[in-house]
C-alpha positions, 0 to 999 in steps of 0.5 A: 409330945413335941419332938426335934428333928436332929440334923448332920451338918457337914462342912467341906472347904474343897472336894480334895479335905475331908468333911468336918461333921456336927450334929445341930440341935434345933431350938423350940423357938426357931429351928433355923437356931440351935446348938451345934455339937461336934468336936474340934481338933487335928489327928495330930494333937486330938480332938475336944467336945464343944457345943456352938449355942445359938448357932445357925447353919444358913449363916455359916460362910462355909459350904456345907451340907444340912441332912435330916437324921431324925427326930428327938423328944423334946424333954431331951433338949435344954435350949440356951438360957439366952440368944448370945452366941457362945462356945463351951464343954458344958453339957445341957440335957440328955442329947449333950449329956450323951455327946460327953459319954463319948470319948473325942478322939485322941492324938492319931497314932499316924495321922497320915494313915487311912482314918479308921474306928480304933486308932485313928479316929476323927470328927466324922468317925465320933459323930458316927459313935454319938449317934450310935450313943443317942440310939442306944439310949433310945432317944433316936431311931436306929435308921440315924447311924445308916444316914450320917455312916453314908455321908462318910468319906472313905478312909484314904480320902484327904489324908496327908498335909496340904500346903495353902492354896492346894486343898483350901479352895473354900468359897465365901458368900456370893461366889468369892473364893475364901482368903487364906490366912496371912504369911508371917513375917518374911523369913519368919522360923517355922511354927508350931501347929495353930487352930484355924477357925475359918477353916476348922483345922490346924496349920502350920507355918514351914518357913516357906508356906502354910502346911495344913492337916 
């Protein structure tokens, strides 16, 4: 029976943030494209299950890393109906059936807090629980939890707000150091908290400066 090989992508925009994780699933056409599962959000207004259809990780203007965690029968994945990109919450197949089956991460109860498995859950700590999920349903082996459990940061690693140009040293293709977001009209009020695509985190403007979880 065909087989897919499941793979960690960790993204890190500097060595100071903590690591966004995802689980990308490979298609039958071409491994270097596939479906990425994670979920997205911020301590302070929780977190979302989303599945990135047609995506492929080479791409990604973002560092990260790619780890192989282990393979899959095939009749557990449902590849995309056609090659557009897409975003959405709607699961295809059992390996995404099983991503629903555990709850993202609700609003932390302090966020500036050490992350922990309870209460103050993220990203890295519910890739950690969905692999744990695909193992009990015996659709991989137990060895995947022990592989994307070592690539987690320690709990106090890149806690607290950041202000913009502290923590976002991110690089683009080629070297070149990654934009940050522009500065609101001058004397702009403080904002509330917004999602920030390129960096897959939210911020928030001060008044004076951007302030980034």
């Amino acid at each position: 029976m065909d087989v897919r090989t499941l793979r960690l992508v960790s993204f890190r925009q500097s060595a100071r943030m903590r690591a966004h994780f995802a689980i990308f699933v490979p298609s039958a056409r071409d491994e270097r494209i596939g479906t990425l599962i994670h979920v997205v959000g911020a301590p302070m207004a929780g977190y979302r299950l989303e599945f990135k259809r047609n995506y492929c990780p080479d791409a990604s203007n973002q560092p990260h890393t790619v780890i192989s965690i282990g393979q899959v029968y095939a009749n557990h994945v449902v590849d995309s109906a056609n090659d557009l990109q897409s975003i959405d919450d709607r699961p295809n197949g059992d390996i995404e059936v099983a991503a629903t089956q555990v709850p993202p991460p609700r609003i932390s109860e302090n966020f500036l807090q050490p992350v922990n498995d309870t209460t103050n859950r993220r990203c890295q700590e519910w890739t950690t629980d969905y692999v744990r999920r695909l193992v009990d349903l015996g659709y991989i082996g137990e060895e995947a939890v022990n592989t994307v459990h070592a690539q987690r940061d320690p709990p106090s690693h890149g806690i607290g707000l950041q202000a913009a140009g502290r923590g976002q040293g991110g690089r683009g293709q080629g070297g070149q150091a990654a934009a940050g977001p522009a500065e609101p009209a001058a004397q702009a009020s403080p904002s509330s908290w917004v999602w920030d695509e390129n960096y897959n985190r939210y911020r928030r403007w001060n008044g004076t400066e951007w302030i980034w979880q």
